[in-house]
N, C-alpha and C positions, 0 to 999 in steps of 0.2 A: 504494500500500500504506500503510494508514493504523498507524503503528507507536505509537500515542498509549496504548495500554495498559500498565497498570500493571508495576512490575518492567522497562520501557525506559527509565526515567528516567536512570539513568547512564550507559549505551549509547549515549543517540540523538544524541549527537555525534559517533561516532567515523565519519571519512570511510569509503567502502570505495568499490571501482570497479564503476560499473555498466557492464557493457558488452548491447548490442543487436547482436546477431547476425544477417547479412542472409543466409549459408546457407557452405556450405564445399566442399570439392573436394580432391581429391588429385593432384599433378600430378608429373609429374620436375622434379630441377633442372634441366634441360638446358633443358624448358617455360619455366622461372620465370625462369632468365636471357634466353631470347630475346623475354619480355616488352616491348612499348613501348607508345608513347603512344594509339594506336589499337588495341590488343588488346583480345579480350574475353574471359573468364575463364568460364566456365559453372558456375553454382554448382548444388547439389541441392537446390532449394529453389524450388517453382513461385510465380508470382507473385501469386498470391492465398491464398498461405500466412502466417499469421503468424509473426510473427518472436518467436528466441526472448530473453528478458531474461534476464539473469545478474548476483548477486553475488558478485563477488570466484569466478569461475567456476562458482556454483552458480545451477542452474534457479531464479527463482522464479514467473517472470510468462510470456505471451506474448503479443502485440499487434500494432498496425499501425503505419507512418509519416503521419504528418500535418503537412499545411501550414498554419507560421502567420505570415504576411505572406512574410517573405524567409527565414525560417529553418523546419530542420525541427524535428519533437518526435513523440512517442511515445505513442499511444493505447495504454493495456493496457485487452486484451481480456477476459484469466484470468490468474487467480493462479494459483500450480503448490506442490501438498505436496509432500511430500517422496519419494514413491512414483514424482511427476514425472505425476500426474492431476491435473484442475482442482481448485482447492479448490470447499465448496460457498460461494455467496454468503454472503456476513458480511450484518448488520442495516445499516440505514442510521446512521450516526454525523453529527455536527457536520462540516461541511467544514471541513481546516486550513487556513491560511492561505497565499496564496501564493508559493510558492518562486522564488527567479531560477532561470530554463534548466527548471523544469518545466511544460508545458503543462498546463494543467488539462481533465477528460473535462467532457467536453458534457451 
């Protein structure tokens, strides 16, 4: 998400949590404590579904997991308005520069 427009000038430093979400479930406690090291959790989320991106718990993005050497990182797919439908494609802008811990799309 390229936040390089005008009126973010003061904003684009403030941290926020982004979190990627790989799918969710609802279980009893009684499940969650008998949890160990070989459990397997079944989430609702098939696996060629994309995943969704969030800040600070709001929808913005959704994407795939990508390998790059020995770490993972984050393909977005789609941006998300706020209705939670894709945005339409923005114009192609200047590439920013690159970030530590962000993969950059291919």
């Amino acid at each position: 998400m390229n936040m390089a427009a005008e009126g973010f000038g003061l904003i684009q430093d403030i941290d926020v949590r982004l979190t990627v979400e790989l799918g969710r479930t609802q279980i009893s406690l009684r499940d969650v404590l008998a949890l160990g090291e070989d459990s397997v959790v079944t989430l609702d989320r098939l696996v060629d579904e994309p995943l969704d991106v969030m800040v600070n718990g709001k929808l913005i993005a959704r994407g795939e997991v990508v390998a790059e050497g020995n770490r993972f990182g984050l393909r977005i797919l789609e941006l998300v308005g706020a209705n939670g439908q894709p945005m339409p494609p923005r114009p192609a802008m200047a590439q920013p520069a690159a970030m530590p811990g962000l993969v950059p799309a291919e």
